[in-house]
N, C-alpha and C positions, 0 to 999 in steps of 0.2 A: 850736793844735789838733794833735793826734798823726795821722799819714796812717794811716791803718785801713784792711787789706784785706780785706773779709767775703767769706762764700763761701754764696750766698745758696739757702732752700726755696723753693717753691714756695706756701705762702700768702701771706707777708709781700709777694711781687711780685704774685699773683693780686690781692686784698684793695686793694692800693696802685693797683692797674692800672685796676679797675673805677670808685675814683672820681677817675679822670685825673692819679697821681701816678704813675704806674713810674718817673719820672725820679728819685724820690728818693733809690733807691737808688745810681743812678750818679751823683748830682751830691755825693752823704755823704762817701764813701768812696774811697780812691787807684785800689783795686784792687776790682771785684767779678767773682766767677765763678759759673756756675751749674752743678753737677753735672749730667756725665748724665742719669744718673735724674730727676733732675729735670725737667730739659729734657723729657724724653720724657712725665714725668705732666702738663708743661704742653700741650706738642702736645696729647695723648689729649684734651684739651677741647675744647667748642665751636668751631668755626673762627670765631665771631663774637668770641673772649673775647678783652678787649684785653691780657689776661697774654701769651698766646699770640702775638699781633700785635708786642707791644713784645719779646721775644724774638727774633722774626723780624728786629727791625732789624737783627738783630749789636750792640749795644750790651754785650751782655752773654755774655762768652766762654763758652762750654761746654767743660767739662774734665773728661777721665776720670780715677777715683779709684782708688788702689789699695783693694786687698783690706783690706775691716774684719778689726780682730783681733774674734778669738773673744770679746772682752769685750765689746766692742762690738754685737757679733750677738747677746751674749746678752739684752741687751737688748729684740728683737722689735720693734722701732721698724718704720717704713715704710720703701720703697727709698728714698724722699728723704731724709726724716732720716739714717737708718746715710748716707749718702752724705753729705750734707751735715758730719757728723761725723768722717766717717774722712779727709775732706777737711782737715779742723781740724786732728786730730790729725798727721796727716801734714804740716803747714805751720804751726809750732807760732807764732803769736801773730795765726792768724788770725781774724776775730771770727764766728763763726757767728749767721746771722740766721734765725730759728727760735720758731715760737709756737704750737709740740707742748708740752703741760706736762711729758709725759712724756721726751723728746726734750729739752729745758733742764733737766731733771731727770737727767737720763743727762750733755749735756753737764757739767752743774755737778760729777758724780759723776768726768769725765777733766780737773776743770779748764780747761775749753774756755770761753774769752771767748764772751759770747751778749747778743745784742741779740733784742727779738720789733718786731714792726710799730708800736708802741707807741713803744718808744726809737729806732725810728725817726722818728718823728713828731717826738721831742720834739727830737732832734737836729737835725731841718730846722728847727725853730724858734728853737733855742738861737743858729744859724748864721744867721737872719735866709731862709731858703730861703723859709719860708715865714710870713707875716704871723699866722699861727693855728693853732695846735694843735687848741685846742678846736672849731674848725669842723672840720678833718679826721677829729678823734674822730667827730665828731656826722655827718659824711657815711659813714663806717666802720658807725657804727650803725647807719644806716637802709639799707646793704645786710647786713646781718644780722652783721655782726662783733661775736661777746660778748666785753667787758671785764669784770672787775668795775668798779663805780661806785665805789666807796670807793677801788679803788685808780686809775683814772683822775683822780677828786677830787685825791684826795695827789700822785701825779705833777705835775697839770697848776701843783697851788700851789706844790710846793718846787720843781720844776724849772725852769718858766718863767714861774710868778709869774702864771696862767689863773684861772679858775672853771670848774665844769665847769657 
């Protein structure tokens, strides 16, 4: 396995945190960071949300970002995303972990490595982290995370050899 340092948004932790995974992210990866920006849209939630609470451990470094270039702002993305990206680009073989289409659409357009909550899933499965994909998929769903089904389907069989 290649040590991967992602530089993580705000849904892929939110989404992971609700159904009692946040740990996935720091047990995947060598290195993970959360943007400010970031940081600050997870606070702004509910004091009950366990994104917010797993945050709070210090698990997860918070680190400020230099100033996006103007291409990057052209973009119109959220504070998190542009942050999450100028973060990328600025640490060039970092992986950004991001499940904005438009925002993985932008990374893919500056050549930014990009995982969404999906590869990460399949990642902790590949790794043995966790005994099942397709349960996490299917607990994802029933707090309202939309995949497509075709391509959850296809991932879950080439990747890890699942059903969905």
């Amino acid at each position: 396995m290649v040590p991967e340092h992602w530089v993580l948004n705000a849904s892929p932790l939110i989404v992971l945190a609700r159904i009692g995974h946040a740990e996935l992210v720091t047990n995947l990866a060598e290195e993970v960071v959360v943007p400010r920006a970031v940081a600050t849209e997870i606070r702004a939630g509910p004091a009950e949300d366990p994104a917010r609470h797993y945050l709070e451990t210090g698990h997860l470094p918070i680190v400020d970002v230099p100033a996006p270039p103007a291409n990057l702002l052209a973009w119109d993305l959220g504070r998190g995303e542009t942050a999450v990206l100028a973060y990328a680009l600025a640490n060039p073989g970092c992986v950004a972990i991001v499940d904005d289409k438009i925002a993985r659409k932008c990374a893919r357009s500056f050549s930014i490595s990009l995982k969404g909550t999906l590869g990460v899933i399949l990642l902790a499965r590949q790794q043995g982290v966790v005994p099942s994909a397709t349960d996490l998929l299917r607990q994802l769903r029933r707090i309202g995370f939309r995949l497509d089904d075709q391509l959850i389907e296809e991932a879950l069989r080439t990747v890890v050899g699942e059903e969905w």
